[in-house]
C-alpha positions as CSV (number, residue, x, y, z in Angstrom):
1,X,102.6,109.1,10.5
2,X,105.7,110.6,12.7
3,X,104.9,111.7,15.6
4,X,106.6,113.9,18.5
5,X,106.2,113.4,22.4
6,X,107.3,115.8,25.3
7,X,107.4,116.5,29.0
8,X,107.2,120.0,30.0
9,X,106.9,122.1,33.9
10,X,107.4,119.9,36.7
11,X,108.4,116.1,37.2
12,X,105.8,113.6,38.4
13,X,105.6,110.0,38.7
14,X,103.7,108.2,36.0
15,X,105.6,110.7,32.8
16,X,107.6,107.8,31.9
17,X,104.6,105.4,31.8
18,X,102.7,107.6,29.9
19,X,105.4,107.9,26.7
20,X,105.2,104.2,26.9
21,X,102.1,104.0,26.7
22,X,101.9,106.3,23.6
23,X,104.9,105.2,22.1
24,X,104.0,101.8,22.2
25,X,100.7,102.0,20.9
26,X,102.0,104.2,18.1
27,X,104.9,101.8,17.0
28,X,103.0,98.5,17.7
29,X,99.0,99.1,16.6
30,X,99.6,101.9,14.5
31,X,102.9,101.6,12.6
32,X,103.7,105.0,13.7
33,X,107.1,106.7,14.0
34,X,108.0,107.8,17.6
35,X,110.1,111.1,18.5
36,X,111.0,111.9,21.8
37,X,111.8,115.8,22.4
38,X,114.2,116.3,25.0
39,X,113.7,119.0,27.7
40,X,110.2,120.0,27.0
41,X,109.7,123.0,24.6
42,X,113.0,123.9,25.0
43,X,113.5,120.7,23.0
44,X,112.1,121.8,20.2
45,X,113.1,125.2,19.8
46,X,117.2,123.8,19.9
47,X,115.9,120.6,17.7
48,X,117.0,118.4,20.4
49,X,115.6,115.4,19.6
50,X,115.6,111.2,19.7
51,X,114.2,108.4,17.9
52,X,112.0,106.4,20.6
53,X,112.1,102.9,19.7
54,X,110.9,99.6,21.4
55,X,114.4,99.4,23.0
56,X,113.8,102.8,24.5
57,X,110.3,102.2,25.5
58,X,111.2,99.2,27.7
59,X,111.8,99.1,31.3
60,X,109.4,102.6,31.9
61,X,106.6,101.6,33.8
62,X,107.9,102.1,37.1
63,X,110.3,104.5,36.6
64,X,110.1,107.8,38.2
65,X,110.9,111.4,36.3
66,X,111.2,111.3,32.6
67,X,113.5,110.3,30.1
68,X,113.1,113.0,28.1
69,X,114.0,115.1,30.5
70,X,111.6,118.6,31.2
71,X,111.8,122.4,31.1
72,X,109.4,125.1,32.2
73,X,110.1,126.7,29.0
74,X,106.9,128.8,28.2
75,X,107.5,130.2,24.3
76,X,105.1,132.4,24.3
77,X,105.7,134.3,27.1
78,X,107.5,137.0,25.7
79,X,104.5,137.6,23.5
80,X,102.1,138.4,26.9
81,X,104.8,140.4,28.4
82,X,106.5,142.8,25.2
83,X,104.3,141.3,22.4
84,X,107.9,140.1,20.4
85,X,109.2,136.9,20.4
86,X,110.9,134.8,18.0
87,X,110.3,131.5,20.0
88,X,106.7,130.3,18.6
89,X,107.6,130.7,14.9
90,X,111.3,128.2,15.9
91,X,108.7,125.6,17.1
92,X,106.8,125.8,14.1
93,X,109.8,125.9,11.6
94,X,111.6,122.9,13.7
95,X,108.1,121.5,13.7
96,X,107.6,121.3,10.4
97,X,111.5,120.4,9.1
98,X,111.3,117.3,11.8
99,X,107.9,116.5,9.7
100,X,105.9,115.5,12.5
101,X,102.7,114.9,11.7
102,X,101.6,115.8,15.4
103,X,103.0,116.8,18.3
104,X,102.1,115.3,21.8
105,X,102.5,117.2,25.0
106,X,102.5,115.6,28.6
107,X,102.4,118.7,31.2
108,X,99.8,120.2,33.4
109,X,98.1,123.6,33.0
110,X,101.1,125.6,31.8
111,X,101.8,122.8,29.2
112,X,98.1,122.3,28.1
113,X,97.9,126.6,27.7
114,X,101.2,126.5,25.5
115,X,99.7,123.5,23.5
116,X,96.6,125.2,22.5
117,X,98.6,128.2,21.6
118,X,100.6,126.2,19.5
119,X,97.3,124.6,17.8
120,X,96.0,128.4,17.2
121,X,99.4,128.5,14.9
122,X,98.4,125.5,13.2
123,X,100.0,122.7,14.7
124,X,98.7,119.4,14.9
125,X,98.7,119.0,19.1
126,X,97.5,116.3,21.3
127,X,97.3,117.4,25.4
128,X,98.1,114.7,28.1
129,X,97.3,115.9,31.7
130,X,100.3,115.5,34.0
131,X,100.9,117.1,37.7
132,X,100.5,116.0,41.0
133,X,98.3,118.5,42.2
134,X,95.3,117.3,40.2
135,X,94.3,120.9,38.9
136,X,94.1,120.7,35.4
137,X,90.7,121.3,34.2
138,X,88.4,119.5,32.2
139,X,89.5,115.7,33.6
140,X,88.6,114.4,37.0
141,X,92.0,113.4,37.7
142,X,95.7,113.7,36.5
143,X,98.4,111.3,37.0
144,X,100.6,111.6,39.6
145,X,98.0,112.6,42.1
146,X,97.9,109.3,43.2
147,X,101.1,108.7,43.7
148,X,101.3,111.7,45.8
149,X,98.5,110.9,47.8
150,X,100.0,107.7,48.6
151,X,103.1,109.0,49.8
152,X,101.6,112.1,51.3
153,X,99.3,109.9,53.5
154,X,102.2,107.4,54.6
155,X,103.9,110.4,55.6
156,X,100.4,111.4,58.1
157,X,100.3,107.9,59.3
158,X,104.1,107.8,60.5
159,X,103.7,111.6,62.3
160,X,100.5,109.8,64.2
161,X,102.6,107.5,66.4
162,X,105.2,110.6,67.5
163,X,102.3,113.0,67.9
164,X,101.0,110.7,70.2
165,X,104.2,109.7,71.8
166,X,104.8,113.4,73.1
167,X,100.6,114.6,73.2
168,X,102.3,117.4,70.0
169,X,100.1,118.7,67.7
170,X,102.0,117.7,64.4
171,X,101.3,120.2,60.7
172,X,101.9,119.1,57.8
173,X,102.3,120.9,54.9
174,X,101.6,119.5,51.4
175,X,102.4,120.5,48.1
176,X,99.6,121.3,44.9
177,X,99.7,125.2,45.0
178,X,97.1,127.0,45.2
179,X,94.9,123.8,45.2
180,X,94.1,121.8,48.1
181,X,93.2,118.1,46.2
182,X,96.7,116.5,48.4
183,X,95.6,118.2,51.4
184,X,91.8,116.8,50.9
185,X,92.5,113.1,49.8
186,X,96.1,112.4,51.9
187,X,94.5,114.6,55.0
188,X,91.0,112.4,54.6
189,X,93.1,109.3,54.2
190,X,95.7,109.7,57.2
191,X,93.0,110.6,59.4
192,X,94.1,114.2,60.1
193,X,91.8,115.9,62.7
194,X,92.4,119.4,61.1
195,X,92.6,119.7,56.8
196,X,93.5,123.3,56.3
197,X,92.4,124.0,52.1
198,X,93.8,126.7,49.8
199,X,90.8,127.4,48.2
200,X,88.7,127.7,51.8
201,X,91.1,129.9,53.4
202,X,91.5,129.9,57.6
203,X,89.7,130.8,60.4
204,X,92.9,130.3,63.6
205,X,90.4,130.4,66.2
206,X,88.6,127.4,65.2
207,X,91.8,125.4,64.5
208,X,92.5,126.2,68.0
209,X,89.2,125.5,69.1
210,X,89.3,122.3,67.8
211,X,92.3,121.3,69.1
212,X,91.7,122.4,72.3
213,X,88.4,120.2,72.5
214,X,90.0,117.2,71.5
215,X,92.3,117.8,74.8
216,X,89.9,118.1,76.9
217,X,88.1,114.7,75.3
218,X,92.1,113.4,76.1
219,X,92.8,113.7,73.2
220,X,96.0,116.4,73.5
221,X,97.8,114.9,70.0
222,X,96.3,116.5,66.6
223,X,97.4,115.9,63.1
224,X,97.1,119.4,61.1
225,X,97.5,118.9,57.1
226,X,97.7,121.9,55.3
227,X,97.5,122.7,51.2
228,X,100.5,124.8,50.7
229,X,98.8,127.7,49.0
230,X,97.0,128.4,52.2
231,X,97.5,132.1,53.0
232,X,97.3,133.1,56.5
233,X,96.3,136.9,57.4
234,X,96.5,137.4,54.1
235,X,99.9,136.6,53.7
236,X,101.3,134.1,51.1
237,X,104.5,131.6,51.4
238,X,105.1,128.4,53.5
239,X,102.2,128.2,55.9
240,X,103.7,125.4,58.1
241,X,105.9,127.3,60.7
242,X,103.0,130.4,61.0
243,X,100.8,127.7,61.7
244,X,102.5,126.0,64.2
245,X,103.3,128.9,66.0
246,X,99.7,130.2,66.0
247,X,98.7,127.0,67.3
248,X,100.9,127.0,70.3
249,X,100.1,130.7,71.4
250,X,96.4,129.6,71.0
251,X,96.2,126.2,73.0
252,X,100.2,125.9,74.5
253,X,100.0,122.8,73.6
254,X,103.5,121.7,72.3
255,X,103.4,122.2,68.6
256,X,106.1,121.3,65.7
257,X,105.9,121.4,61.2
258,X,107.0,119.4,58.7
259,X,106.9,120.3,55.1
260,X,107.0,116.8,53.0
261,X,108.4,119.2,49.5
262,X,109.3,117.6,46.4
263,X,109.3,113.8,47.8
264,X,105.9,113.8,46.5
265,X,107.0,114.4,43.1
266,X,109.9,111.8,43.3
267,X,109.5,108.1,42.5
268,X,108.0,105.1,41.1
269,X,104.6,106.4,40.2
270,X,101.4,103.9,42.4
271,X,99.9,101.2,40.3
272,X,96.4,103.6,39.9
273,X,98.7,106.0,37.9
274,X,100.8,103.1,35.9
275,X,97.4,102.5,34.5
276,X,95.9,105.5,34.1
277,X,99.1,106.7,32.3
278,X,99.0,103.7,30.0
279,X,95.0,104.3,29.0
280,X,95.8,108.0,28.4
281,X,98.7,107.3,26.2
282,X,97.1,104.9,24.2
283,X,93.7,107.0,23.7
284,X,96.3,110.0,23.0
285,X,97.7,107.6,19.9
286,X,94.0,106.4,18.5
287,X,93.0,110.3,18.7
288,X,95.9,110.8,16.2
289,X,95.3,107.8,14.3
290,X,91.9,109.6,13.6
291,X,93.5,113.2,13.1
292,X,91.9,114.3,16.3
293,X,93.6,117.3,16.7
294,X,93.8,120.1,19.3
295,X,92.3,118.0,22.3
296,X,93.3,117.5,25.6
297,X,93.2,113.1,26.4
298,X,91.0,113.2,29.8
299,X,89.1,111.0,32.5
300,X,85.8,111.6,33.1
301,X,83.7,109.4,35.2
302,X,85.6,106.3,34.8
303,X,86.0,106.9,31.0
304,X,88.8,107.7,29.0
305,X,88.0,110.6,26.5
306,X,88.9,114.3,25.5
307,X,88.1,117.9,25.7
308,X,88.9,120.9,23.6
309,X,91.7,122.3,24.1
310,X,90.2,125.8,24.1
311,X,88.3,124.6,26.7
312,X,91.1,123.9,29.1
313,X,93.7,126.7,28.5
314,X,93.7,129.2,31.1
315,X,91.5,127.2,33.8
316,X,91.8,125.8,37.3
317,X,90.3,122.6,38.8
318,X,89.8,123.6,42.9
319,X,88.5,122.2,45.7
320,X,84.7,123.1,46.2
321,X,83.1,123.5,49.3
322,X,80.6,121.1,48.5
323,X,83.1,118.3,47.9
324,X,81.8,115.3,49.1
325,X,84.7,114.1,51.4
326,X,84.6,117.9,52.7
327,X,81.0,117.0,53.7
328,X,81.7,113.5,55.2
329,X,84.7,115.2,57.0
330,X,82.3,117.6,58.5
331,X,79.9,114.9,59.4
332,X,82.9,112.7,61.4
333,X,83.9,115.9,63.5
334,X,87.0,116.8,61.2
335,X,87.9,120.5,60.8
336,X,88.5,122.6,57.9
337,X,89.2,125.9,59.8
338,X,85.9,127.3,58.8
């Protein structure tokens, strides 16, 4: 069999680990030929392609980004928007005169819509979930989240000692859009005293209140971690500086923001993500071995499997309220601005 891999939307740590792993199963167990497609879907609408062989596949593990490069080159779009687009029939032609006998996409929810679009043309399509913001549906985590999370909480445990040092109240601002998984695991792991969720919006007063109790326990330092899809009043966009300057005018206690950006996307991806990157790939590769077509690769309780991608396209994994470290926050005195 010949088979195509790509890396499409945003960079994250554990991209490169994961075409190892399916490359390397593929050439090694299966005998399979191994394209990579350069720059996503762009790739394969300009036929910009390379043989991935085991000279190629070496070295990847640790390395952030991707080789192949990425694009957040949506080919159907131009469909949605004026119903006339050229770009989905390319991807099949290029498809078919590359013969590739499947086609393997690493992205996150953008990727995994465009890849079941592509399998409603008739393309043989495996899904591989990829972002840091853990939102893809259907699996219970992506890679890169980790990775993230480790450098998100590092980050929280370093503002700790100058919060301290000047009795500030320090807010952070993380990234994950309009989900608050970085916020919830990095916020819960650096001991914030305030984790401020996109998906359970923001009640000023009881940030305030909050802080303001912990001053009179002396306790006049806070941490504040914030998801960056958090809209204030209404009103979307960085959160951080609003924040900050809310939470002065409510306590006047010294108060100053930091927004950590794309360092959470850069990297060597954490050892939890190596792996998990390596058992996707490699159940990716069996699915096709099988002619397991038009699934999503997944993790669901500890166990590598898959989901229809049907089931997937068009869906959002967010926080809930009932999310147990939201509860066992709760229960240690942490607030969620609620």
């Amino acid at each position: 069999m010949r088979i195509g891999i790509l890396s499409s939307g945003g960079d994250c740590p554990g991209i490169n680990a994961t075409i190892r792993g399916v490359g390397k199963t593929a050439l090694n167990h299966f005998e399979m030929e191994v394209i990579g497609i350069r720059y996503g879907f762009q790739g394969l609408l300009n036929r910009d392609y390379t043989p991935l062989g085991d000279a190629k596949l070496s070295g990847l593990l640790n390395l952030g980004g991707t080789i192949l490069g990425t694009s957040r080159e949506k080919p159907f779009r131009q469909i949605l928007e004026n119903g006339d687009s050229e770009k989905p029939q390319t991807i099949v032609n290029n498809y078919k005169d590359l013969k590739l006998d499947c086609l393997v996409c690493i992205g996150g929810n953008g990727t995994q819509k465009t890849t079941y679009q592509l399998s409603k043309l008739g393309l043989n399509v495996i899904g591989i979930p990829k972002t840091i913001d853990n939102d893809v549906f259907g699996t219970d985590f992506t890679f890169g989240f980790d990775s993230a999370v480790h450098i998100a909480t590092e980050a929280i445990d370093r503002l700790h000692s100058t919060a301290s040092s000047h009795n500030r109240v320090m807010v952070i601002e993380l990234m994950g859009h309009r989900a608050g998984w970085i916020a919830l695991y990095a916020g819960m792991a650096g001991g914030a005293d305030v984790i401020l969720l996109p998906e359970l919006g923001c009640d000023i007063d009881k940030v305030n209140e909050t802080i303001l109790k912990r001053a009179q326990k002396g306790k006049p330092h806070s941490i504040v971690a914030v998801g960056e899809g958090l809209k204030l009043n209404g009103i979307e966009g960085s959160p951080a500086s609003r924040l900050s300057k809310l939470i002065y005018e409510g306590t006047e206690i010294e108060t100053r923001e930091t927004i950590l950006g794309y360092v959470q996307r850069g990297g060597s991806p954490s050892a939890y993500d190596r792996n998990l990157a390596t058992r996707l790939g490699g159940y990716a590769t069996e699915m096709i071995s099988k002619h397991q077509f038009g699934k999503m690769v997944a993790i669901v309780g500890g166990q590598i499997t898959s989901i229809p991608l049907e089931e997937v396209a068009g869906k959002t994994k967010l926080v809930t309220p009932d999310n147990d470290l939201i509860l066992q926050g709760k229960r240690m005195g942490i607030s969620f601005g609620i």
